[in-house]
N, C-alpha and C positions, 0 to 999 in steps of 0.2 A: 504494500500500500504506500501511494506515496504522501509528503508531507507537504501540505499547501500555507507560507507564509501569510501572515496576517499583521492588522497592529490593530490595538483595543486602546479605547482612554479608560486608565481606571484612575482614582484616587491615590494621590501620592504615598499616605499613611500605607493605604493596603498593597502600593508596589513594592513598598519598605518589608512589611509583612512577609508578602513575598519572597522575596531576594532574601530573608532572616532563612526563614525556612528551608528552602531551596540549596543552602548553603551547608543549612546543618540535617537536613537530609543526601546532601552530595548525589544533588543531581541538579541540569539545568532548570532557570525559569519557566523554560519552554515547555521541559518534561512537568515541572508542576501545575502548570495550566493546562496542559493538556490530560493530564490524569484528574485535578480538580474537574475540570470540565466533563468529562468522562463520567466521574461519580456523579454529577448536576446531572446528568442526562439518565443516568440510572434509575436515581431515585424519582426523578418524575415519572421514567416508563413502569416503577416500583405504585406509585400512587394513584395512575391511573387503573393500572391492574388491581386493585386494593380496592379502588371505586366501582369496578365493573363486580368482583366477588363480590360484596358487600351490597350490589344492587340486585344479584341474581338471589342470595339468602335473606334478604329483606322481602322480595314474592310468595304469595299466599301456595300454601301448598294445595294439590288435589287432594280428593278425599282419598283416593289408593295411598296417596303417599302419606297422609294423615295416621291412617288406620293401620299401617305399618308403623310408624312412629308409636304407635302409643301399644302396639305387640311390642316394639324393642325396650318401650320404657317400661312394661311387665315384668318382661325376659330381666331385664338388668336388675330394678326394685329385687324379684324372687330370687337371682342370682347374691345379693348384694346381703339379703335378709337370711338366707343360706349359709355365707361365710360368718357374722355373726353369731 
């Protein structure tokens, strides 16, 4: 893959930041922004994935799936009352 140059304006404090860490991780700038960058784009593709689960177990169950639900939650209670 190849690597496409760029320039960013960011805040001087946080190029400072930067350059700190970068330094005392012993790798370049470049590599740290591009690995920060990397992890940015992760967790967003992590938060949408997280919205879509969360939307599809938020959905009313059918009654097949109800009616098993509530054989599993017998099964478990009888199992549960059994170790006890």
């Amino acid at each position: 893959m190849s690597n496409i140059k760029t320039a960013v304006s960011i805040k001087e404090s946080l190029f400072k930041e930067a350059e700190t860490l970068a330094k005392k991780l012993e790798i370049s700038r470049s590599k740290l922004f591009a690995v920060a960058l990397e992890n940015f784009i992760r967790q967003q593709e992590n938060r949408e994935l997280f919205k879509k689960i969360n939307e599809v177990h938020s959905q009313a169950f059918s009654p097949d799936e109800e009616s098993y639900r509530k054989q599993i939650r017998g099964y478990h209670r009888r199992f549960l009352e059994d170790e006890c």
